[in-house]
C-alpha positions as CSV (number, residue, x, y, z in Angstrom):
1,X,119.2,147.4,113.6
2,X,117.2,144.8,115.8
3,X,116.5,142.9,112.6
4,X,119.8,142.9,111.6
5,X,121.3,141.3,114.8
6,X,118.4,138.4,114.7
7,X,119.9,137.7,111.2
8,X,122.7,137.2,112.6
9,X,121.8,135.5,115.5
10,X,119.9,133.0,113.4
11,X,122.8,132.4,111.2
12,X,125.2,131.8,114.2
13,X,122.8,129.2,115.0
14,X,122.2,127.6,111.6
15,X,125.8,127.6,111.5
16,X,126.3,125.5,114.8
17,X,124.0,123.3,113.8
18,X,125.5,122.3,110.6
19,X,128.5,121.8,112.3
20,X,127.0,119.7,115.0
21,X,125.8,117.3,112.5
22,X,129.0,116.7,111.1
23,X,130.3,115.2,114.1
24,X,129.4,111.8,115.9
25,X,125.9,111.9,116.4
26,X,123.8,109.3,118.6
27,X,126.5,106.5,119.0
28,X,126.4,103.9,121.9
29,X,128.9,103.0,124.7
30,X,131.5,100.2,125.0
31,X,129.4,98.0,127.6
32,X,132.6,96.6,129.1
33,X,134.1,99.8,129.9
34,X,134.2,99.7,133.8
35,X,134.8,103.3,133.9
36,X,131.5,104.4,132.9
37,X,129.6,102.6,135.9
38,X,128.9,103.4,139.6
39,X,130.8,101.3,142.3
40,X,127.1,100.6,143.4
41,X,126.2,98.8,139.7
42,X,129.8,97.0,140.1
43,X,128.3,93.5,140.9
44,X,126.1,93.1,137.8
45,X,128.4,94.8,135.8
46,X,130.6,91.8,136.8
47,X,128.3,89.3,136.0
48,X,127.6,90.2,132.8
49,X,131.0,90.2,132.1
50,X,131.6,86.6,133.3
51,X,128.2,85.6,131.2
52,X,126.6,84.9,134.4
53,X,124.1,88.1,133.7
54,X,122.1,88.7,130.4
55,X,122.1,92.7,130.8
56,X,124.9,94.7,130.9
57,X,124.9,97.8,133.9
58,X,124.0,101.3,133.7
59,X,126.6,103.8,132.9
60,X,126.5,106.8,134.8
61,X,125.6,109.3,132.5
62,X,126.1,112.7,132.1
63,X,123.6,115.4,134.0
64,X,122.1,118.0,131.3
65,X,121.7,121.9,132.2
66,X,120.7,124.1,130.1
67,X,119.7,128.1,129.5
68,X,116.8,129.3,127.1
69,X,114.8,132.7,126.3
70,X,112.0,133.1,124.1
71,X,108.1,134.4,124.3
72,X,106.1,134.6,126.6
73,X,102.5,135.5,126.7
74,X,99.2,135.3,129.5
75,X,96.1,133.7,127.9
76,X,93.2,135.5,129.7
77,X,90.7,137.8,129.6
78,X,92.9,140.8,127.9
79,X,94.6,140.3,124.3
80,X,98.2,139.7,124.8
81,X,101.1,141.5,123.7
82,X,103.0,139.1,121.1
83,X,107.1,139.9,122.1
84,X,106.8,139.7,125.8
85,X,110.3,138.2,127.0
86,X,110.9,135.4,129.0
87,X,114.0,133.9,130.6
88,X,114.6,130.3,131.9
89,X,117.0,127.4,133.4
90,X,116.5,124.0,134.3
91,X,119.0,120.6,135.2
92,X,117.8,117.2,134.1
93,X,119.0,113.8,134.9
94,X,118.2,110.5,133.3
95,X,116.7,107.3,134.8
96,X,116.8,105.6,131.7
97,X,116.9,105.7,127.7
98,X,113.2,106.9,127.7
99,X,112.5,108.7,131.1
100,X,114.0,111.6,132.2
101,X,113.3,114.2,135.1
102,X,114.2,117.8,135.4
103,X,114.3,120.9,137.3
104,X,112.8,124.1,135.7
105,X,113.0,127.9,136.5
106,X,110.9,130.3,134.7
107,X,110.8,133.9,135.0
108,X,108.5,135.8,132.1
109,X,107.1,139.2,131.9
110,X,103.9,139.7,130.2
111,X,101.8,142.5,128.8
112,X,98.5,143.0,127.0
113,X,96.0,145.8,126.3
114,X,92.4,145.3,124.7
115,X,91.7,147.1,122.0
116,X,87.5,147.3,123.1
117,X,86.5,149.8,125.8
118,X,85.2,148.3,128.9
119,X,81.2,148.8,130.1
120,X,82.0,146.8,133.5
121,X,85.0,147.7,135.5
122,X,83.5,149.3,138.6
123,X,83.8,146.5,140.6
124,X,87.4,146.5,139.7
125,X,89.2,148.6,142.6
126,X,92.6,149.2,140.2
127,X,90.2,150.8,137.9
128,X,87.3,152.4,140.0
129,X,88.5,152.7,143.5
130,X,91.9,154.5,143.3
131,X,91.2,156.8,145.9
132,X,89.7,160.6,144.7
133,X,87.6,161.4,141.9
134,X,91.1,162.2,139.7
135,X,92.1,159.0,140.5
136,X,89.0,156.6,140.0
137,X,87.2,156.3,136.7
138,X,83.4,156.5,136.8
139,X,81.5,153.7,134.7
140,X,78.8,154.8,132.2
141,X,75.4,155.1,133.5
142,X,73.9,151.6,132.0
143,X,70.8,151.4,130.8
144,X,67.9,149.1,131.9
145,X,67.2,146.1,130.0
146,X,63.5,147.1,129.9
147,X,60.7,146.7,132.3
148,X,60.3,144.6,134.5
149,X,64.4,143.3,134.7
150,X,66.5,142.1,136.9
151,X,69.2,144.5,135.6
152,X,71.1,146.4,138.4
153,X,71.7,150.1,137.8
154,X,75.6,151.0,137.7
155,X,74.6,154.1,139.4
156,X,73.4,152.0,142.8
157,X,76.9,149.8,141.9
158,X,78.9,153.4,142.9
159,X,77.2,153.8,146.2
160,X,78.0,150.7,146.6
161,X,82.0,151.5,146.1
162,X,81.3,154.7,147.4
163,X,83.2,156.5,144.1
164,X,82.0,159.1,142.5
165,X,78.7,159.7,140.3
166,X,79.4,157.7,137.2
167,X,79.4,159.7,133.9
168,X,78.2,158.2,130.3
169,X,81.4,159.2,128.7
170,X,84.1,157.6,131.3
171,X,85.1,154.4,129.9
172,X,88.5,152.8,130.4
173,X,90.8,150.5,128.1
174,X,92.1,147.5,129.8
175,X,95.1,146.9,130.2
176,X,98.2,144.8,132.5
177,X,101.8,144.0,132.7
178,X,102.5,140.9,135.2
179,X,105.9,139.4,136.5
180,X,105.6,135.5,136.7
181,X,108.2,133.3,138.5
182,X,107.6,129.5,138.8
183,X,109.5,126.8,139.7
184,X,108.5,123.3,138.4
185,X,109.7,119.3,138.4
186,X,109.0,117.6,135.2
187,X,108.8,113.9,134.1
188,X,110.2,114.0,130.1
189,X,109.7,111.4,127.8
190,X,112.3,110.3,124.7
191,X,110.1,109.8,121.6
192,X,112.8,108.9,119.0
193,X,115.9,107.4,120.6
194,X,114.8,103.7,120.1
195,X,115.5,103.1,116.7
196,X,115.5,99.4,114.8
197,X,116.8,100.4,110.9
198,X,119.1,103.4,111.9
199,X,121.8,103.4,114.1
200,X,121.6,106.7,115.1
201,X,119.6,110.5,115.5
202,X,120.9,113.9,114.9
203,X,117.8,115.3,117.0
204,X,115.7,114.3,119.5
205,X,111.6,114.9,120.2
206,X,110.3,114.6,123.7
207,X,107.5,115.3,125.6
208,X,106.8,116.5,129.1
209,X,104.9,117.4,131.9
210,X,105.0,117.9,135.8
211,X,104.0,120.3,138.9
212,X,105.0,123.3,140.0
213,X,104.6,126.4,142.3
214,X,103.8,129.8,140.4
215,X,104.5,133.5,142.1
216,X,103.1,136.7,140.2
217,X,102.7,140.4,140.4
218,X,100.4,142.0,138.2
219,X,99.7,145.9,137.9
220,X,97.6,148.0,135.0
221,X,98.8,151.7,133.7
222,X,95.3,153.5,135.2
223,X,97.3,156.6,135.7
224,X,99.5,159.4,133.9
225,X,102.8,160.2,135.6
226,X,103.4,163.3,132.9
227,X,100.2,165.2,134.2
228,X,99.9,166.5,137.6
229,X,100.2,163.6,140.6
230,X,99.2,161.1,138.8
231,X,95.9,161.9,137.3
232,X,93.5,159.3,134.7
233,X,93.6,159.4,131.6
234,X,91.3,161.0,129.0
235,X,90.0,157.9,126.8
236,X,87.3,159.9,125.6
237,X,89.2,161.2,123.0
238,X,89.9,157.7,121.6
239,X,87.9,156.7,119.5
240,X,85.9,153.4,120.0
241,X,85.8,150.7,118.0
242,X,85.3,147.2,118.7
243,X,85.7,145.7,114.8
244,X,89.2,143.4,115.4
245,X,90.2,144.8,112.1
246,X,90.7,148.3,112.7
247,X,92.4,147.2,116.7
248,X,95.7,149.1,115.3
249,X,94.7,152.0,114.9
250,X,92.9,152.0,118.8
251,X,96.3,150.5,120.2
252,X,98.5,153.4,117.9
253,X,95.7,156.0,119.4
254,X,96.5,154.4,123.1
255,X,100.3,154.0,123.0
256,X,99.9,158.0,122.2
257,X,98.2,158.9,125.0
258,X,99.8,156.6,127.7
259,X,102.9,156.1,129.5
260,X,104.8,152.8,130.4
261,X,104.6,153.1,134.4
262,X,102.2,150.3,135.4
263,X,101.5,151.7,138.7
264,X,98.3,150.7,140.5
265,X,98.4,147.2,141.4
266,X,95.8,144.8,139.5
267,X,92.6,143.1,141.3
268,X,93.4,140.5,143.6
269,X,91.7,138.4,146.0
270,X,93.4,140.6,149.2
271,X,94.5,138.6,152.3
272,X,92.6,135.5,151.1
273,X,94.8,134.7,148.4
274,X,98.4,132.6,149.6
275,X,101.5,134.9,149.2
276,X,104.9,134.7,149.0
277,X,107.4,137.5,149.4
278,X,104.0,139.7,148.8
279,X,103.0,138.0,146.0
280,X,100.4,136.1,144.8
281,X,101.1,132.3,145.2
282,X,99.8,129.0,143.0
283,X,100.4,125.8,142.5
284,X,100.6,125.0,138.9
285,X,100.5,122.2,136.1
286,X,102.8,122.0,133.1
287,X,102.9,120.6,130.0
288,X,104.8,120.9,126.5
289,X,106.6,119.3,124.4
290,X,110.3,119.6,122.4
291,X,112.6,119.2,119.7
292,X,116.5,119.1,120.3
293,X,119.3,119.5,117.6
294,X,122.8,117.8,118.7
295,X,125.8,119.9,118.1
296,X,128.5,117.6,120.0
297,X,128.4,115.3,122.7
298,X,128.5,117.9,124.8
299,X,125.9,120.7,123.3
300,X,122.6,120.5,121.7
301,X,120.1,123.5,120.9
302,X,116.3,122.7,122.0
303,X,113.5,124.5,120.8
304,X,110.2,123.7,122.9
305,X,106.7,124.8,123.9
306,X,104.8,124.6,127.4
307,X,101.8,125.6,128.8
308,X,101.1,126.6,132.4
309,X,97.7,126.3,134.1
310,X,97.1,127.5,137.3
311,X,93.7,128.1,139.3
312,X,93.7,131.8,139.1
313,X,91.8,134.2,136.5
314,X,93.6,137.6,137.4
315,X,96.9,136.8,136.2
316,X,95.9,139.7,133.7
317,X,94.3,141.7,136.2
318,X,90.5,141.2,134.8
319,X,88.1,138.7,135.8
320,X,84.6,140.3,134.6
321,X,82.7,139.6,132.0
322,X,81.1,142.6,129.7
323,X,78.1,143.0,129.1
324,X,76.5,146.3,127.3
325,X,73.9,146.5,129.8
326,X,73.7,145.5,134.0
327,X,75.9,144.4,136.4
328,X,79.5,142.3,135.5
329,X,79.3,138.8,136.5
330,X,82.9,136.4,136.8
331,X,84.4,134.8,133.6
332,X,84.3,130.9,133.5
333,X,87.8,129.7,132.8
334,X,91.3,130.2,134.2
335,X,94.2,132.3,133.0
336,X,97.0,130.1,131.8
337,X,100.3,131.2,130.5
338,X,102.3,130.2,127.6
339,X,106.6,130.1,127.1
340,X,107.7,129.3,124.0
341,X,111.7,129.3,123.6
342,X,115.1,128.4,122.2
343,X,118.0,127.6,124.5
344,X,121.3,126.1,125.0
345,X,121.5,122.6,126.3
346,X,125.1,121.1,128.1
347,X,126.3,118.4,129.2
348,X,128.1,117.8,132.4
349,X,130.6,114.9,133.7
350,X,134.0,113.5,133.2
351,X,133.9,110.0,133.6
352,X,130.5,109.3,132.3
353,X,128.3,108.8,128.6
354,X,126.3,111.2,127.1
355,X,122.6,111.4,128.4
356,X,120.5,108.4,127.7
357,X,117.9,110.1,126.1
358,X,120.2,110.4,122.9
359,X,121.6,106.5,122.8
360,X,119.5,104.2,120.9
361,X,118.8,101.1,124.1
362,X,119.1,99.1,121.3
363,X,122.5,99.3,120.0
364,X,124.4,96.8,122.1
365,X,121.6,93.7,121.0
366,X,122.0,94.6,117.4
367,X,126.1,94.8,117.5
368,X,126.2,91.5,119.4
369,X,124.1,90.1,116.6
370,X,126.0,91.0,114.1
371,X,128.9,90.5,115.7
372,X,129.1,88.4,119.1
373,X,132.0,89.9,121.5
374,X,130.4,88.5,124.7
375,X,127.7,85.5,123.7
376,X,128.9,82.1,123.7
377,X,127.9,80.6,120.8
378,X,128.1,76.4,119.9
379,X,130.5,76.1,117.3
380,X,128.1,74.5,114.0
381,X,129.7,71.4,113.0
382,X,127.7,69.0,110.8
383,X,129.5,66.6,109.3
384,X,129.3,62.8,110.2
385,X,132.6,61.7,109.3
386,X,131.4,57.8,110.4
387,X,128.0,58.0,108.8
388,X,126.7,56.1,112.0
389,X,123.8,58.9,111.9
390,X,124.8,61.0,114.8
391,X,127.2,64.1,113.8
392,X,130.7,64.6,114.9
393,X,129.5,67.0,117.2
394,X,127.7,64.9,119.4
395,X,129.6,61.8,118.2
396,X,131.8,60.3,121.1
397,X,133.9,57.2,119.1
398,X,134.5,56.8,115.5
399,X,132.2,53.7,114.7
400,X,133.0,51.6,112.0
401,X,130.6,51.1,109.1
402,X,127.1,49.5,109.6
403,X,127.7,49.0,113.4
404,X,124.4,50.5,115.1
405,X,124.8,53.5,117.6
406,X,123.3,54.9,120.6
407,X,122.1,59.0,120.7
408,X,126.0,59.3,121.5
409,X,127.5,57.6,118.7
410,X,128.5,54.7,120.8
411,X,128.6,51.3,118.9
412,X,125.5,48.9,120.7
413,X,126.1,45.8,122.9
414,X,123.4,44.1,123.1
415,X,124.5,41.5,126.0
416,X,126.9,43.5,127.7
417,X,129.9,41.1,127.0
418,X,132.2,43.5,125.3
419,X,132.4,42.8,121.8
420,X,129.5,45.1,119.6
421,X,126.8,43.9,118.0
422,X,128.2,44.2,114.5
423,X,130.9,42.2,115.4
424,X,129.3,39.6,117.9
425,X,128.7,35.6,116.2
426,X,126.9,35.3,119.4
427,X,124.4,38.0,119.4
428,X,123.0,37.2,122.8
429,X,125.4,35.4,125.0
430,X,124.3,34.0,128.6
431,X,126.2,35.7,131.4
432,X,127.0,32.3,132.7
433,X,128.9,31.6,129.2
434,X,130.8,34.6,129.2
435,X,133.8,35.9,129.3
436,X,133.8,35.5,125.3
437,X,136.3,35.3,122.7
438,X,137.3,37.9,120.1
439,X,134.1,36.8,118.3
440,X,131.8,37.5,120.9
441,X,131.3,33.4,121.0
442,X,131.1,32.2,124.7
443,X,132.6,29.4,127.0
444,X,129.5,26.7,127.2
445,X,129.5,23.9,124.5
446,X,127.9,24.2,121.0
447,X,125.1,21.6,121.2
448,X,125.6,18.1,119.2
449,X,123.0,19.4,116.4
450,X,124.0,22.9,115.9
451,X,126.5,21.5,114.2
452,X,125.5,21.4,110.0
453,X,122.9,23.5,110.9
454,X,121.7,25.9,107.9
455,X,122.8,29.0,109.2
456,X,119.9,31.7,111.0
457,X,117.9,34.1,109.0
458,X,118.9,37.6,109.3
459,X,116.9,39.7,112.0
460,X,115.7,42.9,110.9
461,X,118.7,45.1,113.0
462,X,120.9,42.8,110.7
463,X,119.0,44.1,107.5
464,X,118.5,47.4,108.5
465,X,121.6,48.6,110.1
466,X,122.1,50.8,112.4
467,X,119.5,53.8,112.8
468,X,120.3,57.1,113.3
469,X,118.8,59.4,116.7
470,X,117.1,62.4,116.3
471,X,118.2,65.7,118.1
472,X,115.2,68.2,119.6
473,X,115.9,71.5,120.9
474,X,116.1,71.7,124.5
475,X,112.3,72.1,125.9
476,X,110.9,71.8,121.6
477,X,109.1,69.2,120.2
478,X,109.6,70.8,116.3
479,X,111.6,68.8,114.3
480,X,114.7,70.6,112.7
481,X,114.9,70.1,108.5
482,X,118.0,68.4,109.2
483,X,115.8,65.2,111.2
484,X,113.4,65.2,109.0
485,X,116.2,64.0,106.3
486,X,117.2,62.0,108.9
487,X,113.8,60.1,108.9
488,X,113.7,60.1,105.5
489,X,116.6,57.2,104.8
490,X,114.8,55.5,108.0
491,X,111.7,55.2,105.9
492,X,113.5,54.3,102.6
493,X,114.6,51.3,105.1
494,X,111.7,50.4,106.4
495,X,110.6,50.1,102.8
496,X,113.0,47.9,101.6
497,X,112.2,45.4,104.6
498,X,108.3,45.5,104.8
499,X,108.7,42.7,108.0
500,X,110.2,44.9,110.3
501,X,109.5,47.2,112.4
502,X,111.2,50.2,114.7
503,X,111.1,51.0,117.9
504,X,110.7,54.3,118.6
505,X,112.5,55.6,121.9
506,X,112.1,58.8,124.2
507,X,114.1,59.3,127.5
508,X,113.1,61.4,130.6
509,X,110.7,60.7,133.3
510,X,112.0,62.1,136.8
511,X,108.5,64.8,136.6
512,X,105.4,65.6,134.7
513,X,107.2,68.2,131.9
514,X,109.8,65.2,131.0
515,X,107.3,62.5,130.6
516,X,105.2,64.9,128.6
517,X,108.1,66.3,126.5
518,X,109.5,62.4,125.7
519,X,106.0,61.9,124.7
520,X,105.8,64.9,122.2
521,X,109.5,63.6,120.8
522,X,108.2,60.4,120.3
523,X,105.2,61.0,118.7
524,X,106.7,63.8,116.6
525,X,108.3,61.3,115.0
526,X,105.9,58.7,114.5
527,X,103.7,61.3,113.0
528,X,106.2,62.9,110.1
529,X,106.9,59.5,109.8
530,X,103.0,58.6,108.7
531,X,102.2,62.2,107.4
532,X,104.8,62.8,105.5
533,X,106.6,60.0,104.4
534,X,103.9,57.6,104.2
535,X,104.6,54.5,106.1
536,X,102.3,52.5,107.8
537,X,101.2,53.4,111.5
538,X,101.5,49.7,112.4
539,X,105.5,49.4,111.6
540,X,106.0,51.4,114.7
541,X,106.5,51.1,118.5
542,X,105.5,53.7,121.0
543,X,108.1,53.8,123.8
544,X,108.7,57.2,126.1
545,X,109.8,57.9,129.4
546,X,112.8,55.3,129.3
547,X,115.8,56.0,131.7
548,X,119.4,56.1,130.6
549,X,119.0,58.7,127.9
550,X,119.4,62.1,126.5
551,X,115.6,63.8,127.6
552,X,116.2,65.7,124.1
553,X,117.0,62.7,122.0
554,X,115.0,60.3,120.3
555,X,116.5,56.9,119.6
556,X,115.1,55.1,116.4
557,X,116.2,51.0,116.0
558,X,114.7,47.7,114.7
559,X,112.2,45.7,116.6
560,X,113.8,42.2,117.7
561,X,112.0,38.8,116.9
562,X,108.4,39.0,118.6
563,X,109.0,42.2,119.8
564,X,105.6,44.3,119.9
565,X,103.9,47.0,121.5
566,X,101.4,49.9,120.6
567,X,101.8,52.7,118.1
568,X,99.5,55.1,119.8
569,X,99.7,55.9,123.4
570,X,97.6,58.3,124.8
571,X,99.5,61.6,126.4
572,X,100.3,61.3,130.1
573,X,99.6,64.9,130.8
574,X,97.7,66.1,128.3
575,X,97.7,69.8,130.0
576,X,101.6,69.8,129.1
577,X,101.2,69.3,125.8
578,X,102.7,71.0,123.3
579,X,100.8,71.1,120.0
C-alpha cells in the first residue's frame, strides 16, 4: 500500500512539473514599469527613464516560502537508520539576481542501531548505570593485553561506577533515537540564472551555506517495558556477528527481541553542556546545495541536500571507541547530521516580479541591443551630397564644387573679406583695400605694370582643391575605414602635384589629455599616410594643438607659397600617449 501511494505521489509531481514547463518560464520585467519599484528606488528609476542614469532600478520582488520533508539521518558513531523523517520551512528574500538569504527551520527524527556488540559501554551511564542490577548491564570481564601492560581491568572500571560485578556474557547492542530542532540563516547563491545564448531556464541550481543554533534530545531503548518494571534485555541469546554482510539477520534477531520505547536518556555532558528548554544546545554550520524545477511564476519544486556540523559527538548517544581489550577511550571526530528533501516552493506579492534568482540580469542589455527602446542612438547618415569631403551629417552649408571647407563644411576665406576662396580674384586682400566687390577685388588701385601682366601660376590649394577633414571618435586616435578612404584620394592628389605639400591640422590645447590627443590625430594621419599609402614623409606638416577647432577633427589642406614646418614633432606628453 505504502508503495502504491509513492507512485502516485511521484506521478502527481512528474505531472506538475510537465505542466510547469509548458508555461512562461524565466522571462524578464518591463524596466519602465513604475509599478514594480519601491517609492525609495523612485529617483533612479526616474533617471534612467529621462537617460540621465545608465541602470535601470530594482523591482521589488517577490519573497519565496516554502515547505519540504524528506530524510534525515545522524552520521556518528552508530549506523543509521535509512527512512528517518524529517520536516522543514524556511522564507527567503533576494538581494540581487545571484545572492539570496533565507530563514530555515528544521525538525528531524533520527534512529540507528549497530549491528556489532559493544566491549566498552561501562563508562556509558544510559547503558551501565541505570540504577539496580536489573537495570544496568555489566561489561565483560576484559582480558589483559599481556604482561607488563598498561591495560586497565573492566572489573576495577565497575568499582569505579559502583555497578555490579561484570559478567563475560553481558554485552549490549547500541542503539539511539534523537529529536533535532535547528534554526539557521543562510546566504544562497544562483548558479544558472545569467545566461548569454538562452533567454531563459526551466530550473534553477544554487548553493548555500550559513549558521545556525541546533537543540537535541537523544535517548537509547536499554530497557523492556513488556517484562516486569522495566527490566534489560537478554542479548545473549543474539547471536554475534560482526561480518557487515550478515548485519540483517542481527538487526531481524534485535527488532524481535526489543520494543520501540526509547526510555533512558543517552550520555550527555550533565550540567556542563548549554540547554535550552532541557535540551542540549549548539551552535551549528550548514552547508548544501539545490536544484529547483519551475511550475509557474508562482510555484517551483526544489530538491536539495545539506549537511549540519555541530561540535558535539553524542548526537547518537555514543562517544567511545571499542576496543577488544582495556579501557574505552573518546572518538576523534564530531557527529553531524544530514537532511535530504523535496518541498514546495511559493511565491508571495501582488505588486511585485518573480524572485531574482530565476530572471536572467542580462535580459534588458540584450533586448536593448537588439532593439533600442530607451538608448539614443545618432541617426547613420553618410552621404556627402556636396562632395566637399565632409558628410551631410556634419555638413553645415551646401558648398559648391571645388570650393575648400573647414571640419564643418564651411567654404574657406582666406582674408576674411567675405567672398570664398574659390571665388576670390584677389586671394589675399589688404584690410585697408577692403570692402571688395563681388569678385573679392578691393578698393586701392591696380599698379601701372600689373597691367599685361602674364597671369600668376596656380598655387597648390588652386591645384589641389579643397581637402577633406578626418573625423576621430571622441577620446580615439584609430582611424575609422571610412578616413582611411578619405586619405586615400588625398594621396592620389598629392601625387598628381609632387610640389606641394599639406598641412596637417589638430585642434585642442586647454590641458595635457587635448594636446596629447591632437597630437595622436595628427600623427595618425601622417603615419597611414607614409605606411600605407606610400608618400613621402617630407610632403607633410606637423601642426597640433591649434585653437578654433573640433578637438576630434583633423583638418588636411595645401601648404601656401614658402610655407614650411617639420614632419615629425616629438609627443608633448609622452605618458598620455596612446599607442
Amino acid at each position: 500500500m505504502a508503495s502504491k501511494k509513492l507512485l502516485l505521489l511521484t506521478g502527481v509531481i512528474c505531472l506538475l512539473a510537465s505542466s510547469g514547463f509548458s508555461q512562461r518560464v524565466g522571462a524578464s520585467f518591463d524596466v519602465k514599469d513604475s509599478s514594480v519599484v519601491p517609492n525609495k528606488r523612485m529617483p533612479q528609476h526616474s533617471e534612467f527613464l529621462n537617460g540621465t542614469y545608465n541602470f535601470p532600478a530594482k523591482p521589488r520582488n517577490q519573497w519565496e516560502i516554502g515547505i519540504k520533508g524528506g530524510l534525515f539521518q545522524v552520521s556518528g558513531d552508530i549506523p543509521a537508520k535509512v527512512f528517518s523523517p524529517g520536516f522543514g520551512l524556511h522564507v527567503r528574500k533576494a538581494f540581487g539576481y545571484i545572492f539570496s538569504m533565507r530563514l530555515e527551520y528544521l525538525y528531524g527524527i533520527g534512529k540507528g542501531m549497530d549491528f556489532t556488540e559493544s566491549y566498552n559501554f561501562g563508562k556509558n551511564p544510559a547503558w551501565a548505570a541505570n540504577g539496580s542490577a536489573a537495570t544496568s548491564y555489566s561489561a565483560p570481564m576484559l582480558q589483559s593485553a599481556g604482561p607488563g601492560s598498561n591495560v586497565q581491568m573492566v572489573s576495577s572500571l565497575w568499582t569505579y561506577f559502583n555497578a555490579p560485578q561484570a559478567t563475560p556474557n553481558e554485552l549490549i547492542y547500541y542503539n539511539y533515537k534523537t529529536k533535532v530542532q535547528d534554526l539557521s540563516l543562510q546566504g544562497v547563491v544562483t548558479l544558472n540564472n545569467v545566461r548569454f545564448h538562452k533567454a531563459k531556464t526551466g530550473f534553477n541550481f544554487y548553493g548555500f551555506a550559513g549558521i545556525g543554533a541546533t537543540v537535541y534530545d537523544t535517548k537509547v531503548n536499554a530497557l523492556n517495558e513488556g517484562v516486569g518494571q522495566n527490566q534489560k534485555y537478554n542479548f545473549a541469546t543474539i547471536s554475534p556477528s560482526s561480518q557487515y554482510k550478515k548485519r540483517k539477520d542481527t538487526y531481524d534477531a534485535l527488532k524481535a527481541l526489543m520494543d520501540d520505547t526509547y526510555e533512558t536518556p543517552a550520555e550527555n555532558q550533565g550540567e556542563r553542556r548549554p540547554k535550552l528548554f532541557g535540551k542540549t544546545f549548539k551552535p551549528s554550520g550548514t552547508v548544501g546545495a539545490g536544484i529547483a524545477f519551475k511550475l509557474s511564476n508562482r510555484l517551483n519544486l526544489a530538491i536539495e541536500d545539506r549537511w549540519t556540523f555541530i561540535k558535539d559527538d553524542l548526537l547518537d548517544g555514543q562517544r567511545w571507541q571499542e576496543h577488544p581489550e582495556g579501557s574505552a577511550v573518546l572518538t576523534r571526530d564530531f557527529d553531524s547530521y544530514n537532511y535530504a528533501t523535496i518541498g514546495l516552493n511559493i511565491n508571495l506579492g501582488a505588486k511585485s516580479v518573480e524572485p531574482l534568482w530565476w530572471l536572467n540580469p542580462l535580459d534588458y542589455a540584450y533586448s536593448e541591443i537588439r532593439n533600442p527602446r530607451l538608448m539614443r542612438l545618432p541617426k547613420p547618415v553618410l552621404p556627402d551630397s556636396d562632395g566637399d569631403g565632409v558628410t551631410d551629417q556634419f555638413d553645415q552649408e551646401q558648398t559648391p564644387a571645388g570650393c575648400p571647407v573647414d571640419s564643418h563644411g564651411v567654404t574657406k576665406d582666406t582674408d576674411g573679406d567675405g567672398i570664398p576662396d574659390c571665388k576670390d580674384k584677389q586671394l589675399i586682400t589688404p584690410t585697408y583695400c577692403q570692402p571688395v566687390d563681388a569678385d573679392g577685388v578691393g578698393t586701392c588701385p591696380c599698379p601701372d605694370d600689373c597691367k599685361g601682366v602674364a597671369p600668376p601660376e596656380k598655387t597648390c590649394a588652386e591645384m589641389m582643391g579643397a581637402l577633406p577633414s578626418i573625423s576621430f571618435k571622441a577620446g580615439n586616435n584609430k582611424l575609422t575605414d571610412d578616413a582611411k578612404a578619405v586619405l586615400a584620394t588625398v594621396a592620389s592628389k598629392l601625387r598628381n602635384n609632387p610640389g606641394c605639400k599639406v598641412v596637417v591640422v589638430g585642434y585642442c590645447s586647454s590641458n595635457k589629455k587635448e594636446q596629447q590627443l591632437s597630437w595622436d590625430h595628427v600623427n595618425a594621419v601622417i603615419n597611414h599616410m607614409v605606411d600605407k599609402e606610400g608618400v613621402s614623409a617630407d610632403r607633410f606638416i606637423f601642426n597640433y594643438g591649434q585653437p578654433g577647432g573640433d578637438c576630434n577633427t583633423v583638418d588636411l589642406r595645401a601648404a601656401s607659397e614658402g610655407e614650411d614646418g617639420p614632419n615629425r614633432v616629438e609627443p608633448p606628453h609622452p605618458n598620455l600617449r596612446k599607442n
